[in-house]
Backbone as JSON Lines, residues from 0, in Angstrom:
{"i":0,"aa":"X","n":[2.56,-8.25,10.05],"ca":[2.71,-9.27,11.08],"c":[1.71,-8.98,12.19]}
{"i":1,"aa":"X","n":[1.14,-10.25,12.86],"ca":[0.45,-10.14,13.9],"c":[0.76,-10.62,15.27]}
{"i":2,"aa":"X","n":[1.49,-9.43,16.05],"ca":[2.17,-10.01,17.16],"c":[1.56,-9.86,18.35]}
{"i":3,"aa":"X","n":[1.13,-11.11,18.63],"ca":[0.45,-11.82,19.86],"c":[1.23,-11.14,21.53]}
{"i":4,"aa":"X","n":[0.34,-10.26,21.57],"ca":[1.92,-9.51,23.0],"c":[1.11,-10.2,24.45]}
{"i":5,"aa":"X","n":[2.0,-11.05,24.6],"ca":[2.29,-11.81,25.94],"c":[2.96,-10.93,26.99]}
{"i":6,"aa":"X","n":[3.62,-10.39,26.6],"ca":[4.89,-9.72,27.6],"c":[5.66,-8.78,26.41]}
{"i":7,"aa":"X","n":[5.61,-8.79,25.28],"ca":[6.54,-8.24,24.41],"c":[7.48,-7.27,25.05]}
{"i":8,"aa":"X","n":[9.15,-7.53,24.36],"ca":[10.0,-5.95,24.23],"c":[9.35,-5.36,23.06]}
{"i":9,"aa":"X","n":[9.48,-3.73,23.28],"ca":[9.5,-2.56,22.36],"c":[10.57,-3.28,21.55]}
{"i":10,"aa":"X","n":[11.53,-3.72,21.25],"ca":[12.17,-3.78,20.23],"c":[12.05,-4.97,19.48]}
{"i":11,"aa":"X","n":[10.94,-6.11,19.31],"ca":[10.61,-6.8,19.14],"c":[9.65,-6.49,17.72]}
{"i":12,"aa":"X","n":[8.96,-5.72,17.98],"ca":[8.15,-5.31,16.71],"c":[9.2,-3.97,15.93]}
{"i":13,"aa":"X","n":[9.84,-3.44,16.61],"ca":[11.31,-2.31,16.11],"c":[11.72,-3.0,15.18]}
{"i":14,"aa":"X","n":[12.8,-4.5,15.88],"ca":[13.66,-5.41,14.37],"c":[12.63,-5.46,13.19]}
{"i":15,"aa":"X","n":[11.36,-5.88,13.53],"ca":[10.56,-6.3,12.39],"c":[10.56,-5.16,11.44]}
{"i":16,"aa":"X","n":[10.16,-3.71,12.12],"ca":[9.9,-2.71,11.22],"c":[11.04,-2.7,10.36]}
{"i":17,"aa":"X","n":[12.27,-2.63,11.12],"ca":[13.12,-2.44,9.86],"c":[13.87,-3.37,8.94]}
{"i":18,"aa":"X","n":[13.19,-4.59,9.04],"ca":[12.91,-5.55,7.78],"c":[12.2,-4.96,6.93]}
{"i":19,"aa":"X","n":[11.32,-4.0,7.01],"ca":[9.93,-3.89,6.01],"c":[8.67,-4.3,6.59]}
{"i":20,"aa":"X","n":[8.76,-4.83,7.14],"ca":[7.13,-5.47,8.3],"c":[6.3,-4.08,8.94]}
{"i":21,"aa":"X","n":[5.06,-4.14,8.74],"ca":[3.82,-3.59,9.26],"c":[3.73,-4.55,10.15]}
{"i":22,"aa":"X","n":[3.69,-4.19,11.37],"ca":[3.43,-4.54,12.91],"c":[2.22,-4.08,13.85]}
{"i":23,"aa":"X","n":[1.28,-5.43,13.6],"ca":[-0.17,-4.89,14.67],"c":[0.04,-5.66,15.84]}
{"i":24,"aa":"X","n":[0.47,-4.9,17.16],"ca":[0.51,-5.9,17.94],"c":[-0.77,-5.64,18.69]}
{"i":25,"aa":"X","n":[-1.01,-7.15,19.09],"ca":[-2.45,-7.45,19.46],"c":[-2.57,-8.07,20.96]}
{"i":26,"aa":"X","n":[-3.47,-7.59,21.89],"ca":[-3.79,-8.13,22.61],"c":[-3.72,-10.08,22.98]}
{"i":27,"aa":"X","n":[-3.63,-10.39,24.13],"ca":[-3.17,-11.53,24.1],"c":[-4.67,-12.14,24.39]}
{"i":28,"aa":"X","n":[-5.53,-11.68,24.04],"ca":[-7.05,-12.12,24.38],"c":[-7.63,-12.26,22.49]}
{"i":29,"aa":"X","n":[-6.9,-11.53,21.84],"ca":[-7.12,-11.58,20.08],"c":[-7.79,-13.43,19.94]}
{"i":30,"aa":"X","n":[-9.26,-13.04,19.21],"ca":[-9.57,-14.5,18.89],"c":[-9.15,-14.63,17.71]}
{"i":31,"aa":"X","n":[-8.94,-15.62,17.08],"ca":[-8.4,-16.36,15.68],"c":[-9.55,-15.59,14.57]}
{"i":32,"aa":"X","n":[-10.61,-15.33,14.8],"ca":[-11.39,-14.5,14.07],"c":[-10.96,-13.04,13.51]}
{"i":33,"aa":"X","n":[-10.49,-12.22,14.55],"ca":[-10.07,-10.97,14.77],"c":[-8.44,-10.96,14.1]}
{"i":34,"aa":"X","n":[-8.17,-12.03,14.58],"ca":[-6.53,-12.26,13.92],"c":[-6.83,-11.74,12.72]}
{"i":35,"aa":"X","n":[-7.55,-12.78,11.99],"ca":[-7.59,-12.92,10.21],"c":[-8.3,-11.88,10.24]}
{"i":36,"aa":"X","n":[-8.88,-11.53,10.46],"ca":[-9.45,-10.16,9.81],"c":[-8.79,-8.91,10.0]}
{"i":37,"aa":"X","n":[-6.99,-9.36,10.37],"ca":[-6.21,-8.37,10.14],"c":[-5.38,-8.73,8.67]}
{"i":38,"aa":"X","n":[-5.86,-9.78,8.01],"ca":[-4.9,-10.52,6.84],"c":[-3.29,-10.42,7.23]}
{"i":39,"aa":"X","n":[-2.5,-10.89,8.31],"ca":[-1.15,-11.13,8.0],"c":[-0.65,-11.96,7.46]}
{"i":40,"aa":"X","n":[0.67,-11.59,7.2],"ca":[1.49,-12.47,6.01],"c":[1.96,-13.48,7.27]}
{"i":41,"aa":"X","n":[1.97,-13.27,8.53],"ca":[2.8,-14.2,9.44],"c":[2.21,-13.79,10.75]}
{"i":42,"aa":"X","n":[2.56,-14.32,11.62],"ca":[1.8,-14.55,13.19],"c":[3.04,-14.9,14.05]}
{"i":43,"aa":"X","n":[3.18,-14.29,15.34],"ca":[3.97,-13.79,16.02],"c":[4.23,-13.9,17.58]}
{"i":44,"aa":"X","n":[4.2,-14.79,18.54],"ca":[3.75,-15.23,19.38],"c":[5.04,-14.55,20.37]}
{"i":45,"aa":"X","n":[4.84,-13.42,21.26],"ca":[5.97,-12.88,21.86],"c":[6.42,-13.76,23.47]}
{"i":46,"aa":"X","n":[7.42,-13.13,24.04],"ca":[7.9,-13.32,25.3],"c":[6.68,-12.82,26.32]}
{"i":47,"aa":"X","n":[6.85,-13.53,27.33],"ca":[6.14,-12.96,28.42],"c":[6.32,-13.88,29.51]}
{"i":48,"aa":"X","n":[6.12,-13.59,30.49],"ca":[5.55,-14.2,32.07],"c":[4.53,-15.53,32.26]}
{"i":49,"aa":"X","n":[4.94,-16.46,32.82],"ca":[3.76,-17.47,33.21],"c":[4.33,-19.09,32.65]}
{"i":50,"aa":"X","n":[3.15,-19.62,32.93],"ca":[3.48,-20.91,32.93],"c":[3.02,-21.58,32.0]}
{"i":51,"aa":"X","n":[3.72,-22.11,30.74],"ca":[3.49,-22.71,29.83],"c":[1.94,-23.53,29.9]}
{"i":52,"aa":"X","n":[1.94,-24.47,30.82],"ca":[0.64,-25.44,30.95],"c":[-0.22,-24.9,31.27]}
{"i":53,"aa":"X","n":[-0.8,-23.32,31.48],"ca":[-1.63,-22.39,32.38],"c":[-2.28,-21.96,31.12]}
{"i":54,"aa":"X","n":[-1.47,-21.4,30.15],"ca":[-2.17,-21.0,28.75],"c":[-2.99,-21.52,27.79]}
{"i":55,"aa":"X","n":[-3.81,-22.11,28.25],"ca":[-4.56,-22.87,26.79],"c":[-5.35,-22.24,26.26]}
{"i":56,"aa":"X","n":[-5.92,-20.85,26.56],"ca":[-6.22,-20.02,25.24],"c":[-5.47,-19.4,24.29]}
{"i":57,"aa":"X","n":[-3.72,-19.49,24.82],"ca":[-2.91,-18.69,24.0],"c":[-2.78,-20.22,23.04]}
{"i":58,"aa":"X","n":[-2.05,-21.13,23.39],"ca":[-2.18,-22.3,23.04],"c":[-3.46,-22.61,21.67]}
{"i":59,"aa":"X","n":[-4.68,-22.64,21.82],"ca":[-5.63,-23.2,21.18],"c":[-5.23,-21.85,20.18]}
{"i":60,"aa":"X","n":[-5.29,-20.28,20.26],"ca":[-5.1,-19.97,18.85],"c":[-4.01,-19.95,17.98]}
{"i":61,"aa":"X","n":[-3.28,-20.66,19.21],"ca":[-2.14,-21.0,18.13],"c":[-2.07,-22.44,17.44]}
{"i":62,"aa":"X","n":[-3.0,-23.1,17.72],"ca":[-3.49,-24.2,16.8],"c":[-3.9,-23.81,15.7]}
{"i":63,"aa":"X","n":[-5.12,-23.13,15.93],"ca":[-5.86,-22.59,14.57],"c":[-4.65,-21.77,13.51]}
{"i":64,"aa":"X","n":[-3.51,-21.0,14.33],"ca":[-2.79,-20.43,12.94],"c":[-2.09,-21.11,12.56]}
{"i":65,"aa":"X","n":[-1.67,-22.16,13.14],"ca":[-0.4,-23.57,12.81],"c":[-1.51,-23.88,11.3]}
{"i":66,"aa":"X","n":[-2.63,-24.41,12.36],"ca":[-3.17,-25.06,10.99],"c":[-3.92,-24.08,9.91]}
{"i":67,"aa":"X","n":[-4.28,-22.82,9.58],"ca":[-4.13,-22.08,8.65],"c":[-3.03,-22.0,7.88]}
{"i":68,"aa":"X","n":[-2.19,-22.46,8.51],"ca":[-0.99,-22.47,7.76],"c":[0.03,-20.97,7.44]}
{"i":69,"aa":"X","n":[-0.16,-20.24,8.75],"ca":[0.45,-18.87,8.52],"c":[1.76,-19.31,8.52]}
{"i":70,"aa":"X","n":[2.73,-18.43,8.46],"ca":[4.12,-18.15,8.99],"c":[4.34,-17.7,10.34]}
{"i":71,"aa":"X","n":[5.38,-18.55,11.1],"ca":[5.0,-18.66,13.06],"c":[5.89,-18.36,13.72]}
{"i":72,"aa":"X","n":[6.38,-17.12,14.29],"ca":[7.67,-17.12,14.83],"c":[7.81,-16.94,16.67]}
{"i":73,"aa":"X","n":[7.72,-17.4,17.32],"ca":[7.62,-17.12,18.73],"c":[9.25,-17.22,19.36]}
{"i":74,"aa":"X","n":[9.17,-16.11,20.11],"ca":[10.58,-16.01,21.32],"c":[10.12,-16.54,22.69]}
{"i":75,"aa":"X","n":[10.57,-17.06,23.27],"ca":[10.5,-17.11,24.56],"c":[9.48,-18.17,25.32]}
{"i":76,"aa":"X","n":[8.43,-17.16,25.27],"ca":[7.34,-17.99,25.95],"c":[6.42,-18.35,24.86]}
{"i":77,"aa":"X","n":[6.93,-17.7,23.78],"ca":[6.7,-18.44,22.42],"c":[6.98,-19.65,21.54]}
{"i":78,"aa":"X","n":[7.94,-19.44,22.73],"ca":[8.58,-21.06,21.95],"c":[7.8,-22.36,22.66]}
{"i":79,"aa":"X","n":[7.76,-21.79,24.29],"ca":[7.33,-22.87,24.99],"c":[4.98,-22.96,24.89]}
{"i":80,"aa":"X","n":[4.93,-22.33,24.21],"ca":[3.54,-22.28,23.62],"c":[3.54,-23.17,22.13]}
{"i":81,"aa":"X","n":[4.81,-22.51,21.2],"ca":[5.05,-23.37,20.07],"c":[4.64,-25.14,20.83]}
{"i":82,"aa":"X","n":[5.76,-25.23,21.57],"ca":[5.78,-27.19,22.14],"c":[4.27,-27.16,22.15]}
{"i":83,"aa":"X","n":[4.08,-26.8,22.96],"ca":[2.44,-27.27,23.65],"c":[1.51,-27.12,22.77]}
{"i":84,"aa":"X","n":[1.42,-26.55,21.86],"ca":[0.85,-26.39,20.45],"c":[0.88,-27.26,19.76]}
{"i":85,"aa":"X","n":[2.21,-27.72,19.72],"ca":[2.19,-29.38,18.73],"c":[2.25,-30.33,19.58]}
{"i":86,"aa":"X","n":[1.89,-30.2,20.48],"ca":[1.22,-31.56,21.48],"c":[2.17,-32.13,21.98]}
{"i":87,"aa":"X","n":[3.43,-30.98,22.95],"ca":[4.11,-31.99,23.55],"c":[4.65,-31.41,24.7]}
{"i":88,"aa":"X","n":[5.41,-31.84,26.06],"ca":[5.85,-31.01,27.19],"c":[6.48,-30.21,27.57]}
{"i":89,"aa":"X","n":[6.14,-29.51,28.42],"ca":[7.06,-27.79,28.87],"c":[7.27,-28.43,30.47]}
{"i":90,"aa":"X","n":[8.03,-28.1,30.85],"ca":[8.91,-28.52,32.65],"c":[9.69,-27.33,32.62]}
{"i":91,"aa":"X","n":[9.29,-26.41,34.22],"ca":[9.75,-25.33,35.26],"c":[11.72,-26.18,35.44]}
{"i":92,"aa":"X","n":[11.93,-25.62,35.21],"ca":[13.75,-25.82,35.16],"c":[13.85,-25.5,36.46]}
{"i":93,"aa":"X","n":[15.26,-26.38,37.26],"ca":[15.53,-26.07,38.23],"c":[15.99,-24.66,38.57]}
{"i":94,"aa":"X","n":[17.0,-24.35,37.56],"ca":[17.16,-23.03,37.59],"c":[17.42,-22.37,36.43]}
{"i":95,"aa":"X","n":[16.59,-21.34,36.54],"ca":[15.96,-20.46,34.98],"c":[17.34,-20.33,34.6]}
{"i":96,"aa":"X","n":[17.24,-19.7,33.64],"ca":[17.95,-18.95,32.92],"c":[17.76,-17.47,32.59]}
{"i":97,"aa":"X","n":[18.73,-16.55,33.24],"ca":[18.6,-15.07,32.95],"c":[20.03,-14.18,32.81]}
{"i":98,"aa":"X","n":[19.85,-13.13,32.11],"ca":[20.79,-12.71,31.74],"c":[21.52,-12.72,31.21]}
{"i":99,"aa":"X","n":[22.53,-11.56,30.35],"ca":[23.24,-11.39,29.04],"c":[24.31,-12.85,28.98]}
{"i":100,"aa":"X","n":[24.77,-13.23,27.98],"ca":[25.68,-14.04,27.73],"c":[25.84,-15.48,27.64]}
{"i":101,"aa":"X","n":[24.37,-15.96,27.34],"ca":[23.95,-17.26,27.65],"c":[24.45,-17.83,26.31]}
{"i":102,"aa":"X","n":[25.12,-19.16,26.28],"ca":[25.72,-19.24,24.94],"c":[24.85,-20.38,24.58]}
{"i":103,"aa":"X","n":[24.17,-20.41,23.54],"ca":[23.58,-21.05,22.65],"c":[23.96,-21.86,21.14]}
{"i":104,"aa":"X","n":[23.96,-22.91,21.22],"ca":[24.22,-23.56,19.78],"c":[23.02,-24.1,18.69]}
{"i":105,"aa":"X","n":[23.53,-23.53,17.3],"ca":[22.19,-23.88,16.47],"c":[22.74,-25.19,16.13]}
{"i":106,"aa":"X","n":[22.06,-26.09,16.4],"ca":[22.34,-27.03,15.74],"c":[22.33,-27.27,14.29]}
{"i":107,"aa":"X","n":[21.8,-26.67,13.41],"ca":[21.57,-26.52,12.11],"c":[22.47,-26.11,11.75]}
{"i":108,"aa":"X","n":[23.56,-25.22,12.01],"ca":[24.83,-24.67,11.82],"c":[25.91,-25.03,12.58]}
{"i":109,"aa":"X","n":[25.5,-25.38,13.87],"ca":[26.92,-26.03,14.34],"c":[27.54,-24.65,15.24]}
{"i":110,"aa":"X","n":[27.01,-23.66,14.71],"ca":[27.43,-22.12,15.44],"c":[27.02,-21.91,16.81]}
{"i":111,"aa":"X","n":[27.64,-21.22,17.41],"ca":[27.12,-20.93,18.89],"c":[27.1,-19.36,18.99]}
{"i":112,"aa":"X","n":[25.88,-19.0,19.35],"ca":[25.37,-18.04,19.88],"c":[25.33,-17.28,21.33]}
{"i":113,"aa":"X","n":[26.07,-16.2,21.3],"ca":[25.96,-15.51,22.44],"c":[24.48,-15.29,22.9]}
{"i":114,"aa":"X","n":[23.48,-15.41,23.45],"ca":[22.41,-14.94,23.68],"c":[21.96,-14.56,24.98]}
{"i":115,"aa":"X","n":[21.06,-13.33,24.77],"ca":[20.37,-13.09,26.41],"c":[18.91,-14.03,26.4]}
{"i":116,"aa":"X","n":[18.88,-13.76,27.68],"ca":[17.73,-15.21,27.93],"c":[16.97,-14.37,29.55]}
{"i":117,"aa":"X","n":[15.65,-15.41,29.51],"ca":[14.95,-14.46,30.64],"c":[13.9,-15.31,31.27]}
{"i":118,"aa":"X","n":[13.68,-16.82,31.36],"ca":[12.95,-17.63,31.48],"c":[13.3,-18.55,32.4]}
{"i":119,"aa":"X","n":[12.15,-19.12,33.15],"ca":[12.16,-20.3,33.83],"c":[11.59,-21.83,33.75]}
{"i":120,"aa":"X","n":[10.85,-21.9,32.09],"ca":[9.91,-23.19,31.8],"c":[10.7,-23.13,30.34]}
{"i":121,"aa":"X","n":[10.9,-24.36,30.37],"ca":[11.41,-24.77,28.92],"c":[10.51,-26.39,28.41]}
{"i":122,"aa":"X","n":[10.66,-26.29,26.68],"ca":[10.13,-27.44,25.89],"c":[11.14,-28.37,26.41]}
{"i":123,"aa":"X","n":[10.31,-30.07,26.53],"ca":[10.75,-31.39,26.72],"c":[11.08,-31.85,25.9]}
{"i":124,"aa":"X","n":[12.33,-31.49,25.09],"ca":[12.86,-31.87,23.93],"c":[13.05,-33.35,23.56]}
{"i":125,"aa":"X","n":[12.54,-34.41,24.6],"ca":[12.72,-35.65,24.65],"c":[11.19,-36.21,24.25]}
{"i":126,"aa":"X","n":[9.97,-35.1,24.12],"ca":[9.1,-35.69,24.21],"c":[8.3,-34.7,22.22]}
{"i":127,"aa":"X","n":[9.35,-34.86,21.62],"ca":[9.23,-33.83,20.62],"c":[8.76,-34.72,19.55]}
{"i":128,"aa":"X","n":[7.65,-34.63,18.99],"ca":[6.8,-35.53,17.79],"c":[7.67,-35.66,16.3]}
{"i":129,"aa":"X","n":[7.32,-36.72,15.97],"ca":[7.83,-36.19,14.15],"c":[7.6,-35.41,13.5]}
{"i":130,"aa":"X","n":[8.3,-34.59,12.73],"ca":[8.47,-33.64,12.39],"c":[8.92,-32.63,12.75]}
{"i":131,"aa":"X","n":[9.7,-32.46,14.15],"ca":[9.58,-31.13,14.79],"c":[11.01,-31.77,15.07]}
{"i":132,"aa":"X","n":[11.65,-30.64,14.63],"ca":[13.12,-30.78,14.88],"c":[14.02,-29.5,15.58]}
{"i":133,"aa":"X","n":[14.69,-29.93,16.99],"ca":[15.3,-29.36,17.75],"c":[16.28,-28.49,17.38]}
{"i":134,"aa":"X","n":[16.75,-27.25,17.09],"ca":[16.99,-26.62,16.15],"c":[18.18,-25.38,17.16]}
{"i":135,"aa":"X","n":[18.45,-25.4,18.34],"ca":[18.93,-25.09,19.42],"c":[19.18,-25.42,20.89]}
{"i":136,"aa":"X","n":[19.96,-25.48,21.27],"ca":[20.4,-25.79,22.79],"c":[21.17,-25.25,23.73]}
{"i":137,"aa":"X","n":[20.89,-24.97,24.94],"ca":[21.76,-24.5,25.72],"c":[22.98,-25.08,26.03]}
{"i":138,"aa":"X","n":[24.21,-24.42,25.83],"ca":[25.72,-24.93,26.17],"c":[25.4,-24.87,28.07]}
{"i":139,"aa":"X","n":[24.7,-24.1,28.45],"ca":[24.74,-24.65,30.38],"c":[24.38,-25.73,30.1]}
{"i":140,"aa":"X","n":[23.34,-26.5,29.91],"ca":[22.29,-27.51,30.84],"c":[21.61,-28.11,29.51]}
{"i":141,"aa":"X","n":[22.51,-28.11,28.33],"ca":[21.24,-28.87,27.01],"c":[19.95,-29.01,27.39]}
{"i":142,"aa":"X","n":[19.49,-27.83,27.75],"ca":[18.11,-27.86,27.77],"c":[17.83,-27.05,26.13]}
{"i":143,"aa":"X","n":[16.58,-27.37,25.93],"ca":[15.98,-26.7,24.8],"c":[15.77,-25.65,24.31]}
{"i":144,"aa":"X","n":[16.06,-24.99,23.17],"ca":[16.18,-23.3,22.75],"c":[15.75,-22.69,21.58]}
{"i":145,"aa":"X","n":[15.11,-24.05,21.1],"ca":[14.51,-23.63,19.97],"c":[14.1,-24.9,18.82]}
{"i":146,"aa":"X","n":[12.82,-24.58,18.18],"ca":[12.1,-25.82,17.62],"c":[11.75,-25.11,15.79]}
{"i":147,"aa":"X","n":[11.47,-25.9,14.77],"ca":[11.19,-25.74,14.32],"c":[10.21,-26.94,13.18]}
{"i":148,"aa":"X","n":[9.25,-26.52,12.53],"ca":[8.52,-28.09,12.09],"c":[9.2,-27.81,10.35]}
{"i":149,"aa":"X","n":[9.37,-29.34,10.47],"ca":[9.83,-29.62,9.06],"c":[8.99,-29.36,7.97]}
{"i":150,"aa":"X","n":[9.2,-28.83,6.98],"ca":[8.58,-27.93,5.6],"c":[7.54,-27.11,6.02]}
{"i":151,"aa":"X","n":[7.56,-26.42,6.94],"ca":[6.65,-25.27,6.71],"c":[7.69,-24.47,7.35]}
{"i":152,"aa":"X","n":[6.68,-23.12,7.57],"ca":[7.62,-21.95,7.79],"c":[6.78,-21.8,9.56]}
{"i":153,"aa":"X","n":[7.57,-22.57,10.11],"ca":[7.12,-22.75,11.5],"c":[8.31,-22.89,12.75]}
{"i":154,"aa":"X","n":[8.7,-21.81,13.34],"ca":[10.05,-22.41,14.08],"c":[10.31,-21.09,15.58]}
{"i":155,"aa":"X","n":[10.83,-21.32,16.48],"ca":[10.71,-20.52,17.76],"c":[12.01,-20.76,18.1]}
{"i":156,"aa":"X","n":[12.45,-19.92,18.99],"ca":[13.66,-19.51,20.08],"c":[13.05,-19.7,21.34]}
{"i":157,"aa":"X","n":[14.29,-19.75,22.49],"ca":[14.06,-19.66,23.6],"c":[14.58,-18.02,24.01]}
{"i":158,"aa":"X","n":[15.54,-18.11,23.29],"ca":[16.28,-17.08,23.65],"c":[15.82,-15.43,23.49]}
{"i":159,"aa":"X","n":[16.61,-14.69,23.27],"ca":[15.59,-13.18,23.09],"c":[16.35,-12.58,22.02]}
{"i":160,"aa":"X","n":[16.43,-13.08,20.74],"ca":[17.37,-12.03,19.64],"c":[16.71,-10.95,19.11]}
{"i":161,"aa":"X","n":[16.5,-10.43,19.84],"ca":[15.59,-8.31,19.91],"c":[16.53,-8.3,20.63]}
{"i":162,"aa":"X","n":[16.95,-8.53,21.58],"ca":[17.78,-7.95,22.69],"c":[18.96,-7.01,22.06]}
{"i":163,"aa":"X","n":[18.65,-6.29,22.51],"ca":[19.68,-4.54,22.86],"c":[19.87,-4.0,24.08]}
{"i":164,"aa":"X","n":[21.28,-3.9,24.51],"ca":[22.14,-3.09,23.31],"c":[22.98,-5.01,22.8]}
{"i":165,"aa":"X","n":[21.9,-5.57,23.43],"ca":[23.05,-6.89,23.13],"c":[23.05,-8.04,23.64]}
{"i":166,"aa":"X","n":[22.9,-9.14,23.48],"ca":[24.27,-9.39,22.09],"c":[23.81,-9.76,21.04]}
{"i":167,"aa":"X","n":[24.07,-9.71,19.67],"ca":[23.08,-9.38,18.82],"c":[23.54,-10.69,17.26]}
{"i":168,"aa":"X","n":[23.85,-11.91,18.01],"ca":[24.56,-12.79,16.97],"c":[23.09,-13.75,16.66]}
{"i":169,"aa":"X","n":[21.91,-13.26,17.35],"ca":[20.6,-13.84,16.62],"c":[19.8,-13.16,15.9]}
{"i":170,"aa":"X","n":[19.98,-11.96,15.87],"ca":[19.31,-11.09,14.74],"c":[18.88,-11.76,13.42]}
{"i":171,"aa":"X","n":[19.52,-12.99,12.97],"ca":[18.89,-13.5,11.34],"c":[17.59,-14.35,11.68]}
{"i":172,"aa":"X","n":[17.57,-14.04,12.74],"ca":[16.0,-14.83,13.1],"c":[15.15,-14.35,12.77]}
{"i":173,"aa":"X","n":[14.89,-12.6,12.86],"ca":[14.16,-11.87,12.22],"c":[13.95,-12.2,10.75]}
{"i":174,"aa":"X","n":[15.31,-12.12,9.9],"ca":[15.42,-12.3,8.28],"c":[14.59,-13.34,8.18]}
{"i":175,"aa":"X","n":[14.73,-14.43,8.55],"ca":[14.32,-15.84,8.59],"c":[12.49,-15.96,8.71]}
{"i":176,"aa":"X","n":[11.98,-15.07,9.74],"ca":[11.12,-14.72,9.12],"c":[10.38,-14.16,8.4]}
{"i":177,"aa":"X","n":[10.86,-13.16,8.74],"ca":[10.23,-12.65,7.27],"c":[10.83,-12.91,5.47]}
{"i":178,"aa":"X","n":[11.52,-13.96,5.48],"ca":[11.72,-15.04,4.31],"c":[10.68,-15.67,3.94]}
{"i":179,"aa":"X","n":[10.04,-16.41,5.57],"ca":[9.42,-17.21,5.33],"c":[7.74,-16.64,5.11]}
{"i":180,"aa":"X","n":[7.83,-15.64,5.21],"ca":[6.33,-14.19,4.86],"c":[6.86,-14.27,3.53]}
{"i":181,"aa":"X","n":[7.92,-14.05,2.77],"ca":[7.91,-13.88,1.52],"c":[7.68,-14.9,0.45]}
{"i":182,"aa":"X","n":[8.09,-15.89,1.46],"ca":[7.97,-17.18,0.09],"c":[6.35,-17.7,0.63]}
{"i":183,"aa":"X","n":[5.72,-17.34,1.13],"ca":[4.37,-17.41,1.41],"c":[3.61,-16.9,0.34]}
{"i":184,"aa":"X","n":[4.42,-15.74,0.36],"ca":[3.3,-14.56,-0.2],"c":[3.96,-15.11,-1.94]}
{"i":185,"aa":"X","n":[4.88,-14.96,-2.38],"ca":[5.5,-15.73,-3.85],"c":[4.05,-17.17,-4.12]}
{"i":186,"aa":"X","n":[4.09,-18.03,-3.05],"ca":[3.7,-19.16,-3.6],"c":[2.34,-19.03,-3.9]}
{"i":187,"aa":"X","n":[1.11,-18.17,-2.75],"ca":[-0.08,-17.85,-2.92],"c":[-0.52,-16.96,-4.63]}
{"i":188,"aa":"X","n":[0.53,-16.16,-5.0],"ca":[0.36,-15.61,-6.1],"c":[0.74,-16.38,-7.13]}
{"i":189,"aa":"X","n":[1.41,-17.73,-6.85],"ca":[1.68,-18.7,-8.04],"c":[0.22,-19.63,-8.85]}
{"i":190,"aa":"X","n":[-0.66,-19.31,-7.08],"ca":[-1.88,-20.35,-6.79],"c":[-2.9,-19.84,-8.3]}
């Protein structure tokens, strides 16, 4: 995996290791050149500080790996880079969201998630293109928590499921990607 460190937690590339993942985390200046010439199975866009609309170099290489067609998993300020990546709006919330116990619902399951959270700019889930389906929400303020694009292996959190010592009911986000590294790597060897 090639994880783009914005701000990263230490335990962010930790969960991965103990999936099985080799973890290069890379400077947030890494050009799309330098990326690939690390060959990952997936691309990794971490948490960090700042303002979604400020980034358009993190932004533009995350065009180029959308459209390489890697496997894409971003937390946080990853997610709100994911939006802006597929061409659509991020808005400064009146009031962020921080700290343990933020309860989250997947919509895909219907389940709600305890989650910690650490942000103040979230995706405009109203302004979300075809194909890209809303995939989480905040139980405070239905604001947005997570996106994912239909048939590829492309999808982000708002939330922080690395978080330790807790609470730890998003951890299959990890699995999830690196699923989606495996059925990558299955289909290229089918080619």
């Amino acid at each position: 995996v090639a994880a783009v460190d914005l701000g990263v937690k230490g335990m962010t590339p930790h969960r991965m290791a103990e999936r099985g993942c080799r973890v290069h985390v890379v400077p947030s200046t890494i050009t799309f050149e330098e990326l690939t010439a690390l060959n990952p199975d997936g691309v990794f866009l971490s948490n960090g500080p700042g303002d979604p609309e400020q980034a358009d170099p993190e932004v533009e290489l995350l065009r180029k790996v959308l459209d390489a067609g890697y496997p894409f998993f971003g937390i946080c300020f990853g997610n709100q880079l994911l939006g802006r990546a597929l061409g659509f709006g991020t808005y400064k919330l009146k009031f962020g969201h921080r700290g343990i116990n933020q309860p989250v619902k997947d919509l895909t399951t219907g389940k709600v998630e305890i989650t910690s959270m650490n942000h103040g700019f979230t995706v405009d889930s109203e302004t979300l293109p075809a194909g890209v389906i809303e995939t989480h929400v905040s139980l405070f303020d239905g604001t947005n928590c997570g996106i994912r694009v239909e048939g590829k292996p492309v999808f982000s959190v708002q939330h922080h499921p690395e978080a330790s010592p807790g609470p730890q009911d998003s951890f299959y986000l990890f699995e999830r990607f690196v699923g989606s590294m495996r059925d990558g790597a299955r289909r290229e060897s089918q080619d």
